[in-house]
C-alpha positions as CSV (number, residue, x, y, z in Angstrom):
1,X,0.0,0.0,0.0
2,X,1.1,3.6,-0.8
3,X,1.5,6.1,2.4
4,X,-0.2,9.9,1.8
5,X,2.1,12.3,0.3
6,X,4.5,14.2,2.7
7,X,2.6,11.4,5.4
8,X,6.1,10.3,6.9
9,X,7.4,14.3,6.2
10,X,4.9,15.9,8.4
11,X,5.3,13.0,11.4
12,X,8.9,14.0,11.4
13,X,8.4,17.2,11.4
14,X,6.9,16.8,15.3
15,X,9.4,13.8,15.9
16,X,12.2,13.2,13.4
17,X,12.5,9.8,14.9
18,X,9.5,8.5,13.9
19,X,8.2,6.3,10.8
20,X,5.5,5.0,9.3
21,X,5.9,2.0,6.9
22,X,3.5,-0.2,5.1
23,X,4.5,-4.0,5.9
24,X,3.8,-6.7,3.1
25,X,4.4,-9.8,5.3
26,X,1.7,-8.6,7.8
27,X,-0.2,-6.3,5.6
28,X,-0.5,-3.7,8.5
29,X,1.3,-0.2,9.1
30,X,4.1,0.3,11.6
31,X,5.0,2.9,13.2
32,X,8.5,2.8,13.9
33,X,10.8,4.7,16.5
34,X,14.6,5.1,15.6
35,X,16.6,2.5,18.1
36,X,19.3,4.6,20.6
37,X,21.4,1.2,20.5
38,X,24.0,1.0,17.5
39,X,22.7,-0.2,14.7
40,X,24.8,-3.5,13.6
41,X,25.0,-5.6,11.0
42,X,22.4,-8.5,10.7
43,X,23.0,-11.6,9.0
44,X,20.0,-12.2,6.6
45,X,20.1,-16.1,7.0
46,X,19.3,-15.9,10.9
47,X,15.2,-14.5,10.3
48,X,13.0,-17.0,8.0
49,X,11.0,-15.1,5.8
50,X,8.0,-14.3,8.1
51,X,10.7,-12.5,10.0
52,X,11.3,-9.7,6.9
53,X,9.8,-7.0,9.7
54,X,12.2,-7.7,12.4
55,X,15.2,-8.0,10.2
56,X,14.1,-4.8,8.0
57,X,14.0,-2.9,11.6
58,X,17.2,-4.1,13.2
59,X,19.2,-3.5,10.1
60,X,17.7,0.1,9.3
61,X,18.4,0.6,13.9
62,X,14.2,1.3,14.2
63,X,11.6,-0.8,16.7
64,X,8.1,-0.8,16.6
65,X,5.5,1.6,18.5
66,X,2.4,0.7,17.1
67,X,0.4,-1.4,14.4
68,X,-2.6,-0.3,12.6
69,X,-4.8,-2.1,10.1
70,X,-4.8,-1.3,6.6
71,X,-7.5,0.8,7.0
72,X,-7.5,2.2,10.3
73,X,-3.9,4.8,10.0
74,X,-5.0,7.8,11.5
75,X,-4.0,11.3,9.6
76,X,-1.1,12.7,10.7
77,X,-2.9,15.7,12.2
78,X,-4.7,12.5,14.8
79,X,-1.9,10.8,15.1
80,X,0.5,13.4,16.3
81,X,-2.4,14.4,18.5
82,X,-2.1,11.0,20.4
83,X,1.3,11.3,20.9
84,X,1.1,14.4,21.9
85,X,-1.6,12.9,24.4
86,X,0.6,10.1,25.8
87,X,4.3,12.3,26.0
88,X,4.7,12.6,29.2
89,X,7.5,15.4,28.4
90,X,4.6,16.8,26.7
91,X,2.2,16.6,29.6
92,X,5.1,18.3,32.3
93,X,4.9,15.1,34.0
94,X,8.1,13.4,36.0
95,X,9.0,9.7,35.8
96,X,8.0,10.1,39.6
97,X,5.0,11.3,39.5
98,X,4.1,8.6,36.8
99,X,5.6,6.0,39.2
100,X,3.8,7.4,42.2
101,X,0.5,6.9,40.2
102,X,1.5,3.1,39.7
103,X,2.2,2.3,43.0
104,X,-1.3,4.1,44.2
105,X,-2.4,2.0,41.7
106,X,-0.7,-1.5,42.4
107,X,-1.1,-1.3,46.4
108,X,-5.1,-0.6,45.8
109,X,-5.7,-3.4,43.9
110,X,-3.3,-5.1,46.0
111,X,-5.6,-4.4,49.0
112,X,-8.5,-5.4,47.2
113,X,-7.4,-8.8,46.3
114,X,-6.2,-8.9,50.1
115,X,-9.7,-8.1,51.0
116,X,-11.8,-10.5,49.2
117,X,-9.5,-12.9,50.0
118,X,-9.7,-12.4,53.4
119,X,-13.6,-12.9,53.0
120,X,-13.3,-16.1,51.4
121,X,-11.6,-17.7,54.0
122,X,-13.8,-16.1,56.5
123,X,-16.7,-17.8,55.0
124,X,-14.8,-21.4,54.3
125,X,-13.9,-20.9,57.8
126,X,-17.8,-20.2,59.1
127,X,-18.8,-23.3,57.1
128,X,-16.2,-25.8,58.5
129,X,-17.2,-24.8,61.7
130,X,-20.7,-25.2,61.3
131,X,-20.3,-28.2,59.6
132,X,-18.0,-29.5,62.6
133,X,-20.7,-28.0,65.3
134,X,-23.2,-30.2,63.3
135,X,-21.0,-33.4,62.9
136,X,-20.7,-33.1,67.1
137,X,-24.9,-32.8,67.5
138,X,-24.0,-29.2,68.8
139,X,-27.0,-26.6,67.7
140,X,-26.5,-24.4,64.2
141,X,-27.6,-21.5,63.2
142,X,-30.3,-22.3,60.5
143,X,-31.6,-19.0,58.0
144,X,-34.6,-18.0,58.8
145,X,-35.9,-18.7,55.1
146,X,-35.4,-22.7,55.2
147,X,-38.8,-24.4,55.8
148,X,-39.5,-25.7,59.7
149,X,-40.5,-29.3,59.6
């Protein structure tokens, strides 16, 4: 498939490290990111064909940042708009404030998962005992809904 004219031109004008490229053996659109690692020489023979992406990528130093269906590229003007949306540069943000929000996050679901974990064994726990109580001719608590005899 054939990118827009000036498509890849107007991307790197807001990040000359960026690419877009149309892949044949997936039939989808990359968008790359130029690799800060050195670029080295890759032997062809090591990727099988199905590979072409990865070895195309590695030898031109790029990685992948996202894949879009053949239909579904955004313009430039939407794309750049999402990263825009997602640079945390951008956005004035620190890598500590970003890290503080993942923590909040982990330790809540942490204490969530503690929580209804805690409530599980609470009612295994209540039902062995019962069960036990019952086993030993001892009086239970019956609900109030269950039919007297």
């Amino acid at each position: 498939m054939q990118l827009a004219f000036g498509y890849n031109r107007r991307l790197q004008r807001y990040d000359p490290e960026l690419r877009v490229r149309w892949s044949p053996s997936t039939e989808r659109w990359l968008l790359e990111r130029r690799a800060r690692y050195k670029r080295t020489w890759i032997d062809p023979d090591t990727y099988p064909d199905k590979e072409h992406d990865t070895y195309r990528q590695l030898a031109d130093g790029y990685f992948t940042l996202g894949i879009y269906q053949p239909r579904d590229l955004p313009t430039v003007g939407q794309l750049i708009d999402y990263l825009k949306s997602q640079d945390m540069w951008t956005l004035g943000e620190t890598a500590g404030a970003v890290a503080d929000e993942l923590d909040a996050d982990y330790f809540t679901r942490r204490e969530a998962r503690r929580a209804a974990r805690t409530r599980e064994v609470g009612d295994i726990g209540g039902e062995v005992y019962e069960n036990h109580a019952w086993s030993e001719g001892r009086r239970v608590a019956v609900p109030a809904s269950l039919p007297s005899p």
